[in-house]
N, C-alpha and C positions, 0 to 999 in steps of 0.2 A: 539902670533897671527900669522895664516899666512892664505895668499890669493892664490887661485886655478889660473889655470890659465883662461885667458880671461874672469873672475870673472873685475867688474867697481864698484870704491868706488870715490863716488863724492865729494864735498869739503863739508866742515864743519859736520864733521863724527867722533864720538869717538866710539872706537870698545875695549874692555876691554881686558884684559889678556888672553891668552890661547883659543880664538873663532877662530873657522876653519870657513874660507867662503870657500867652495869648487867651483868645475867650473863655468863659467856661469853664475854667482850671479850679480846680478845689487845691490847695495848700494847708495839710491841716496840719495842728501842732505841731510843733518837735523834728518843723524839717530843720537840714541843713544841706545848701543848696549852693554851690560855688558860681564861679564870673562866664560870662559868656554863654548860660546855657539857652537854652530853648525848651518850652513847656508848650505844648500843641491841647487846641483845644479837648474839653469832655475829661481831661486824664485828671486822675486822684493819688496824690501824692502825701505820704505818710496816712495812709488809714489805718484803722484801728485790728491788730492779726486778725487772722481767720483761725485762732487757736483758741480753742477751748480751754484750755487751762491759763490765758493769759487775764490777769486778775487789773487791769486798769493802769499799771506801773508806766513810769516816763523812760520812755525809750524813745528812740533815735530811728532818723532816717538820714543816710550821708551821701549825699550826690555832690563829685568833684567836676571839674572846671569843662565848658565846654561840650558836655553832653547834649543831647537831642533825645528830647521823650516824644514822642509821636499820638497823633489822636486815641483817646478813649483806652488809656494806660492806666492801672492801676496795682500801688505799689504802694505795698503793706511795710509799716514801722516794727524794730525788732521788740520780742519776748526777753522775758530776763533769762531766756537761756544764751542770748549772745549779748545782748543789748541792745542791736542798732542793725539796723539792714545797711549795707556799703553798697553802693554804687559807682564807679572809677570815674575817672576824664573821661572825653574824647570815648564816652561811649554813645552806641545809635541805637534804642531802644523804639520800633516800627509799632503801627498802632497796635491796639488790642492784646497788647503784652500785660501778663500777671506779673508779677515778682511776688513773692511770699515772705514771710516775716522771715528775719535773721540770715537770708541768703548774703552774699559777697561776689559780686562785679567786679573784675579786674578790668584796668583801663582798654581802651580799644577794643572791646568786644559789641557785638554783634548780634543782636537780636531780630529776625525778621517775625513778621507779622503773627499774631495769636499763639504765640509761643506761651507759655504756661508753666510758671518755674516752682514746682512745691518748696516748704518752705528749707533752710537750711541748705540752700542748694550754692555749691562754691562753681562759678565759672574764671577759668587763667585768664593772663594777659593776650590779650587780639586772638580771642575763640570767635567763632561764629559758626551760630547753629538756625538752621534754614526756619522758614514759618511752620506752623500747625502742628508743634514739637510739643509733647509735654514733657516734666522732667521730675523725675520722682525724688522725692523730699529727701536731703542726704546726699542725695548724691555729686558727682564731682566732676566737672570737664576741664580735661587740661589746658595750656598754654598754645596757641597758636594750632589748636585741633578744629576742625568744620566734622558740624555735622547734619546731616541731610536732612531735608525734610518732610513732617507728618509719616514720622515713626518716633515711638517711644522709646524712652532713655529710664530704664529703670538699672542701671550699674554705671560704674564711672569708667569715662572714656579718657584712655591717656593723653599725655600731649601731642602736637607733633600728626596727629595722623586725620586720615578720612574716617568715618563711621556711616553704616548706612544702613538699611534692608529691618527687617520683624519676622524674629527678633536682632537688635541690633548688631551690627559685626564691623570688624575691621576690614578693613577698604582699600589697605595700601597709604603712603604717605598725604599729606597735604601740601603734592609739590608744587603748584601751583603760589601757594599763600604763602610758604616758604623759600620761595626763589623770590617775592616781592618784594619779603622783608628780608631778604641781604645775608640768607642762609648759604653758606659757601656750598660747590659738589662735595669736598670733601666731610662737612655736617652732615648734610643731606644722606649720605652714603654712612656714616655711623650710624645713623637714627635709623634707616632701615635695615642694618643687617641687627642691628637688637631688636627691633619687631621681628626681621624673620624666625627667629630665634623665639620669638615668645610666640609668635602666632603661626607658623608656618612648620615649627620644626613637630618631634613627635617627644618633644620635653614637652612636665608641668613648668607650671609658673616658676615653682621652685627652682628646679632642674635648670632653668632656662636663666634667670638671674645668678645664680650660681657661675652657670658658664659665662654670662657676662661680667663679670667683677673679676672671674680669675684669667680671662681669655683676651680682655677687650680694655682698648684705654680709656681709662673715666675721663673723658671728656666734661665740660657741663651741662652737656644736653643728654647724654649718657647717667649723668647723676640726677637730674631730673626726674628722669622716666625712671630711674631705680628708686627712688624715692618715692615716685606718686604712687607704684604699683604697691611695695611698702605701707604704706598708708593706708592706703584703702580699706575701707571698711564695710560697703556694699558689695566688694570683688569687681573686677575690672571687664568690659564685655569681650 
């Protein structure tokens, strides 16, 4: 491990194997911070929420192995409504990124520049969502879904697909990101005839998962996407 200069690491801080904090870095209490990362100068890691109801309590901030925080990042510790803000491996958070109290970073995801994440906000495994995105508190992006940039995200975006335009919309799949990571045609081809179905067809949401559970083989990328719409508590764009 080593520390840049004029770089401040506060007390009760475990920092993992082989993580550069470069200049400038504030580390403030309560992180935990895995092996190989990278801390780019000006960024603030574990600050204090931006919630008003949060009364001083020791909470967490959990960044796993491998990640890259990028210049002038700052990234709020959780509230006792979750405990602890998570942030994955092998994640790329680009400069001037917020992260908000009590959100959840799945590994491999993708944050491009001045992204803005309110708090409580769940991103899946290897999402990437473009720069000058903000993302309204609550809300939810699925697993291996991009979504475009400098438009807002105020409902959750499933997995699996493109999002783009204002207000936000479905795009068609993310075939590109999905043929990279080893998505067969035959995936590929379940996952969009259950979007056409949700998005394309003249079924509600209802209507539309219905027909897929009684029509279509539950696959696991199939159970996914009927689970997250399920879920959902904002409503799905």
């Amino acid at each position: 491990m080593s520390i840049g200069p004029f770089s401040i690491v506060e007390e009760d801080c475990i920092i993992g194997d082989g993580t550069v904090i470069h200049e400038h870095v504030s580390i403030k209490a309560h992180s935990r911070i895995g092996k190989e990362c990278q801390i780019f100068q000006g960024s603030v890691v574990a600050g204090i929420p931006q919630d008003l109801k949060f009364g001083g309590e020791k909470t967490i901030i959990s960044i796993g192995d491998r990640t890259r925080i990028r210049e002038y990042c700052t990234l709020n510790r959780g509230t006792v409504a979750h405990g602890k803000t998570e942030i994955g491996s092998d994640v790329l958070i680009m400069a001037y990124v917020h992260v908000g109290h009590d959100c959840i970073i799945g590994d491999k995801v993708i944050l491009a520049n001045t992204i803005s994440l309110g708090g409580h906000v769940e991103i899946g495994y290897h999402a990437t969502i473009g720069g000058l995105t903000p993302v309204h508190q609550f809300c939810k992006i699925g697993e291996h879904a991009f979504v475009g940039g400098a438009y807002r995200v105020v409902q959750d975006i499933p997995p699996y697909i493109l999002a783009t335009g204002e207000p936000m919309k479905y795009a068609g799949l993310n075939i590109v990101g999905l043929r990279r990571r080893g998505f067969s045609v035959e995936q590929r081809s379940n996952i969009k005839k259950v979007y056409s179905k949700i998005f394309r067809s003249k079924m509600n949401i209802s209507q539309a998962l219905g027909w897929i559970k009684n029509e279509m083989e539950l696959t696991p990328e199939v159970q996914r996407i009927i689970h997250f719409i399920e879920s959902s508590e904002r409503g799905i764009i």
